[in-house]
N, C-alpha and C positions, 0 to 999 in steps of 0.2 A: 182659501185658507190663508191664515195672516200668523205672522209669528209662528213658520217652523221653524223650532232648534234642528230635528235630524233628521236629513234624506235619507232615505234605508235604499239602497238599489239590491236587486234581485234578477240577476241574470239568468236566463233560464234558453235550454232545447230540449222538448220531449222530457219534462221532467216533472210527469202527472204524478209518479210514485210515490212521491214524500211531499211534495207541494203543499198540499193542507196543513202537515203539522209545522211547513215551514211556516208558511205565512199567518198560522194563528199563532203561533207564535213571537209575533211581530204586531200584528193589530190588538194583544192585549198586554202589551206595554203599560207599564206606570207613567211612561213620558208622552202625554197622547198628543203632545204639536208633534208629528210625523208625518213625512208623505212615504208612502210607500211604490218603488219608481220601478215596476218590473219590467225588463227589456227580453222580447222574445226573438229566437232568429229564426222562427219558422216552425213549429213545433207541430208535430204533425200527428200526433198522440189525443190525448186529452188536455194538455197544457192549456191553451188559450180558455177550453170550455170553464175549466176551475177557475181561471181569472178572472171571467166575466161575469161568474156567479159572484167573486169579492167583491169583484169590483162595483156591483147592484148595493151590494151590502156598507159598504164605504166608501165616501167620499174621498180618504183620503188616500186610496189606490188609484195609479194610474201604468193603463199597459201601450207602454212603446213598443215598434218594431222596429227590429233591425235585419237592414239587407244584404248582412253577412255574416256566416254564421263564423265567428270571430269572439273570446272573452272580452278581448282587449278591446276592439271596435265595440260590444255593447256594454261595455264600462266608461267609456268615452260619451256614451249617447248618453248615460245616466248623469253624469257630471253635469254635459250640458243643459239636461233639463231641469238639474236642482234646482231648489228653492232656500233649501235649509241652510243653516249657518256651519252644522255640521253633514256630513258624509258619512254614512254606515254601508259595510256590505254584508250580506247574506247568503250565501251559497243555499241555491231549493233542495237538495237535499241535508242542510242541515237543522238547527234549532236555535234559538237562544231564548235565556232566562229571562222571566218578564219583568228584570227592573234592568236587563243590560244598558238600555239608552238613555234610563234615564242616570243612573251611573256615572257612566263614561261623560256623559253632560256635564254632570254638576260640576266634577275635577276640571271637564277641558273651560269650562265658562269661567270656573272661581280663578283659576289660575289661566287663562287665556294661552290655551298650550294648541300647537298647532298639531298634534297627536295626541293623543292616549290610545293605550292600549291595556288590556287586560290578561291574565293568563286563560287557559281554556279548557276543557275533559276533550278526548279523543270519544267516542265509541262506536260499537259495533253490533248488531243485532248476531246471536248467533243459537240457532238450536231452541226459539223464543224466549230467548233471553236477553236481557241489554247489558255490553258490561262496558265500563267506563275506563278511563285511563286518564291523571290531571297531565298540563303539559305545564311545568314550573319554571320560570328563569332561575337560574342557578345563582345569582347575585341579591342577594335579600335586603342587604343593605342601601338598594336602588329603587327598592318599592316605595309608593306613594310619595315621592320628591319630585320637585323642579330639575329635569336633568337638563344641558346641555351637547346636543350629537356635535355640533358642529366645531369641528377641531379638536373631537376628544376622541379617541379608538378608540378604549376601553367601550365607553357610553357606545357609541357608533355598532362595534362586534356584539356588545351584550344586546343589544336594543332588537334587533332584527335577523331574524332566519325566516322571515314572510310573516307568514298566518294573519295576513293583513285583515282578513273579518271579525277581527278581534277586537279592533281598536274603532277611534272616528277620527275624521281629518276636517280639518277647519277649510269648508270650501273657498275663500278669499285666498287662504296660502296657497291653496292648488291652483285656483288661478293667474294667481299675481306669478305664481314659481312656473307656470305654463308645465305643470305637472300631470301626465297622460299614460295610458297603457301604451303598450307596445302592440298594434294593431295586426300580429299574425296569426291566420288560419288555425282554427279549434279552442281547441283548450288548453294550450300550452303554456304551460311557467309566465302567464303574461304579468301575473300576482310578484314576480321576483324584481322586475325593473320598477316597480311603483314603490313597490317598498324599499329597495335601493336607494331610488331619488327622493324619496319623501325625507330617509333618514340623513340622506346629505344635504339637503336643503331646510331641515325644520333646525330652531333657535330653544322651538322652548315645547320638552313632552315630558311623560311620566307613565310608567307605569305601572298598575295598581292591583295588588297580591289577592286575586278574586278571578273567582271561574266564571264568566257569562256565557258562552260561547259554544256550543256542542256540535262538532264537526267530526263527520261520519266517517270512517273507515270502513275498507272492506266491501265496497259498492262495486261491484263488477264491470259499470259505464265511465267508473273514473279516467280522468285522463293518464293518473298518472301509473296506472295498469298498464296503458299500452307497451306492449314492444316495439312497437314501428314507431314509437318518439323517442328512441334512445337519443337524438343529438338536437332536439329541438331545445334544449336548454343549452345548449352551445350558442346557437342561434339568439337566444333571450341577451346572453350576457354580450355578445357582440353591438347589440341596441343599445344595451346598457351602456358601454364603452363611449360608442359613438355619444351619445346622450350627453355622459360624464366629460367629454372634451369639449362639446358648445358648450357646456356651461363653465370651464375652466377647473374642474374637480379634475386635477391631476399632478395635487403635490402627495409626497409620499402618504398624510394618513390616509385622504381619501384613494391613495389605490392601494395600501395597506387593508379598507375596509373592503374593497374592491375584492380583493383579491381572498381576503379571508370567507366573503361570503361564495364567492369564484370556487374554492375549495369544498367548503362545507356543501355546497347545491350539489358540486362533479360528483362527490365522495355519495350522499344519498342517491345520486341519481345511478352509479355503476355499483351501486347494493341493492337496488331492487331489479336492476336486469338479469334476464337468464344467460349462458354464456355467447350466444351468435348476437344481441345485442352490446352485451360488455364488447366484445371487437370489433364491432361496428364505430360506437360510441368512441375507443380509446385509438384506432385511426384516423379518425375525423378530430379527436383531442390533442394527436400529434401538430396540427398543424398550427392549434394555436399556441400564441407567445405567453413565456409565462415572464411578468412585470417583476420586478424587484419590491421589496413590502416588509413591512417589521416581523419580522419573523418570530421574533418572540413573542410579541404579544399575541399575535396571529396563533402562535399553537398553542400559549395558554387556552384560546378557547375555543382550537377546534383540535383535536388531541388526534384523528387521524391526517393530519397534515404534511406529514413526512411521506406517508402511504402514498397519501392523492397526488403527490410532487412526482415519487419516484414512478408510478405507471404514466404518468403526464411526460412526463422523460423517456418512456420505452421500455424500461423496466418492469416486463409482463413473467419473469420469470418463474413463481410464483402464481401467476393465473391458474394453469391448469389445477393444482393442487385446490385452490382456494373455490374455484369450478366445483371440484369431487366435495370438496366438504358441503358446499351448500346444498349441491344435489344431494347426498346421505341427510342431511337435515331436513327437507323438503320430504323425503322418503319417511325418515324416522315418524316426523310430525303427521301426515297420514295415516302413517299405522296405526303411532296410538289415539287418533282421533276415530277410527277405526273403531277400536278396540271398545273407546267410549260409547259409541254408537251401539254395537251390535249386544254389546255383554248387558246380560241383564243386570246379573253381580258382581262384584271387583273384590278381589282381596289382594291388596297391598304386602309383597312379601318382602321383610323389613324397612325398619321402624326409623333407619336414621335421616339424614336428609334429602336423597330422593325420596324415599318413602314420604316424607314430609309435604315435599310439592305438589307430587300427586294428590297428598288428601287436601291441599289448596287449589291444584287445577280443580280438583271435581265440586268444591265449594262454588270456584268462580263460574263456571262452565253451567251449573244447579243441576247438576244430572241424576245426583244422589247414586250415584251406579256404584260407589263404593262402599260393603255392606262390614269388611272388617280391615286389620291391619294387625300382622303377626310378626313374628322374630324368633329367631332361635338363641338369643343371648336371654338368660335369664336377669339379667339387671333388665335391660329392655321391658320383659314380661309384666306386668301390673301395673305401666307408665300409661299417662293420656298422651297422644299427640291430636292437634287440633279436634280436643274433643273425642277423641276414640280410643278405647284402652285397647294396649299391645297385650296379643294373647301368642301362645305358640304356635307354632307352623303344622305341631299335630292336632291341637284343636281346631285350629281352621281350617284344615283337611275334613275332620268328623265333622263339623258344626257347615261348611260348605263345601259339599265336596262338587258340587255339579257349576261351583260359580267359577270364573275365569280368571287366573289368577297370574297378575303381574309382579314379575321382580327388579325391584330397587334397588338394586347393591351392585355396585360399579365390580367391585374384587372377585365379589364369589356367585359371583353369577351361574353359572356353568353347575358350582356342586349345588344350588339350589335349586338348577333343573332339573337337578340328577335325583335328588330328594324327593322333589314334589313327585316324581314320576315313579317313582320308588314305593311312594305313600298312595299311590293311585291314581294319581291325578292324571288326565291325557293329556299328549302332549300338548294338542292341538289349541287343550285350553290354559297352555302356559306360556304367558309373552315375556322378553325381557326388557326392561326399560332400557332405550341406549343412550337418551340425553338428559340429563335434567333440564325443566324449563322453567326459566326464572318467572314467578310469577308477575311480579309487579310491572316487569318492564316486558316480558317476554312473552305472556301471555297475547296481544295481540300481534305479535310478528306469525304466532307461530299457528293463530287462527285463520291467519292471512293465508299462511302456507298452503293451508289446508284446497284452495282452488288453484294451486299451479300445477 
């Protein structure tokens, strides 16, 4: 093959289960100079079988092996067997849209940008349904431009929080910049020191206000489920460090960025551990130094900043509490996932806005398990909310009395249990809502929840 624009690598272990939709997903590209460069470290599943049926099928598939099973090490192998002008990555279990490469091309060739990147949907299969989530840069005014990273923080903090298979990288930069993973054991954060150095080292990127990229949530083999990696992103950023000092990135912006992305990784990475991880983690985070860095601009744009300082500092006081609250949330979110599961019918008991999210969880969820939604205010009464007229609490007693019936209302919770029960209803089939959960952004944390 002559004239490939883009190596697509595809790292894979044991990962028969979505494989196919990844990789056709890739070979019905609009942009057909591709080589598609899968590196395997031993897969002991089905994996190799599927590759070698592609690979019958196209030439332009080839399966490497690697004799470690290592992200970083078989990111490394893929770099070095490119061909292309550009670098793409694709995580097997996820997807992309079949003009992403050719996209990302056309910006990085017209404007000879040593990155692009694109924004991406999150999703998750849940209950056979797919629901999606977009992930947006919050700076609008920065989309589809010529940025410059290099001595600008602003550009530098906006540009990168990872999601490196988002974008493509111009392989001549990666090698002339002697730009590499960080080659430790599994599947750890090796994604955070690439896109670090890429963003400290590239002159000329952009990115471009378009979803290609469909990266899964919610996969039970992920790495970043484990408990047992709570400090192996400690570990990442120390590489980093080292990294950042051969090459002389160690005037205030670049450890300004340093240190803002330092923050923003600690901060997600002690929110999704349980609490014997978080004090694992915030022991092993005593020991590192924390650098001096623009501070302001730095909590412009990562707004838990102050938080990730003060428990970086020893400042756990606060732990236990914030412990109970997640566990009550994790509990909360079970039940009423519970609730959705087993109930055949739902009646929503009112109408303001919990009662609201609810008839949005059950839209996005497609359970249809919600059959009414009632109130006791008469202005309420003869309202649509998303599409469902508010009837009273005695008609949807007569009209269902055998359905299960949830209430919404933070204040009066308690005399609406008292009522339904009152009106007949058993107790057993009266739950009462205790969080609201924010759709848009909340809905997949809280489906997450649902396997802890």
């Amino acid at each position: 093959m002559d004239n490939i624009k883009v190596s697509v690598i595809v790292p894979l272990l044991n990962a028969e289960e979505y494989l196919k939709q990844c990789i056709d997903s890739i070979r019905i590209q609009t942009l057909s100079e591709i080589e598609i460069i899968c590196v395997d470290a031993g897969s002991v599943d089905g994996t190799l079988d599927i590759l070698k049926e592609y690979e019958k099928l196209d030439i332009r598939i080839h399966i490497l092996d690697s004799d470690k099973k290592s992200y970083g090490y078989q990111m490394n192998i893929g770099i070095r067997a490119a061909k292309g002008e550009y670098i793409g990555i694709v995580e097997p279990d996820d997807y992309v849209a079949e003009d992403m490469f050719e996209r990302l091309y056309n910006a990085a060739y017209t404007y000879d940008l040593d990155f692009v990147k694109s924004d991406y949907y999150l999703f998750m299969d849940y209950e056979g349904r797919r629901h999606y989530r977009k992930y947006i840069r919050k700076v609008e005014e920065n989309y589809n431009k010529l940025l410059v990273p290099k001595g600008n923080l602003s550009v530098l903090v906006y540009g990168d929080h990872g999601n490196i298979w988002s974008g493509i990288y111009k392989r001549k930069f990666l090698l002339e910049k002697h730009i590499s993973f960080h080659e430790s054991g599994g599947a750890s954060y090796q994604d955070t020191g690439f896109a670090i150095l890429c963003s400290l080292e590239a002159e000329r990127v952009m990115f471009l206000d378009d979803f290609f990229y469909r990266y899964r949530q919610g996969h039970g083999g992920a790495s970043v489920s484990s408990q047992e990696k709570h400090s192996h992103i400690i570990t990442e950023y120390q590489w980093i460090w080292q990294q950042m000092q051969e090459r002389g990135f160690i005037d205030e912006i670049s450890r300004s960025f340093f240190m803002a992305m330092k923050i923003h990784s600690y901060l997600w990475n002690y929110r999704r551990l349980y609490p014997d991880g978080r004090r694992h983690f915030l022991e092993n985070l005593k020991k590192e130094e924390i650098f001096s860095f623009d501070e302001e601009t730095v909590g412009h744009y990562i707004p838990g900043k102050d938080r990730m300082i003060a428990l970086w500092k020893g400042d756990w006081s606060d732990l236990p509490i914030q412990n109970e609250i997640d566990r009550i949330k994790r509990a909360n979110a079970k039940e009423l996932l519970e609730v959705f599961r087993n109930a055949t019918r739902i009646v929503v008991v009112s109408a303001g806005d919990w009662g609201s999210s609810l008839l949005k969880l059950d839209k996005k969820l497609g359970t249809g398990r919600i059959c009414a939604v009632c109130d006791n205010s008469l202005l309420r009464q003869g309202e649509f909310i998303e599409d469902m007229k508010v009837i009273s609490v005695e008609e949807a007693v007569h009209e269902y009395a055998k359905a299960f019936f949830i209430i919404a209302n933070k204040k009066h919770a308690q005399e609406l249990a008292v009522q339904l029960e009152e009106l007949g209803i058993m107790k057993t089939n009266i739950y009462i809502y205790k969080e609201r959960i924010s759709i848009e952004n909340g809905l997949f944390n809280f489906l997450l929840l649902d396997d802890r």
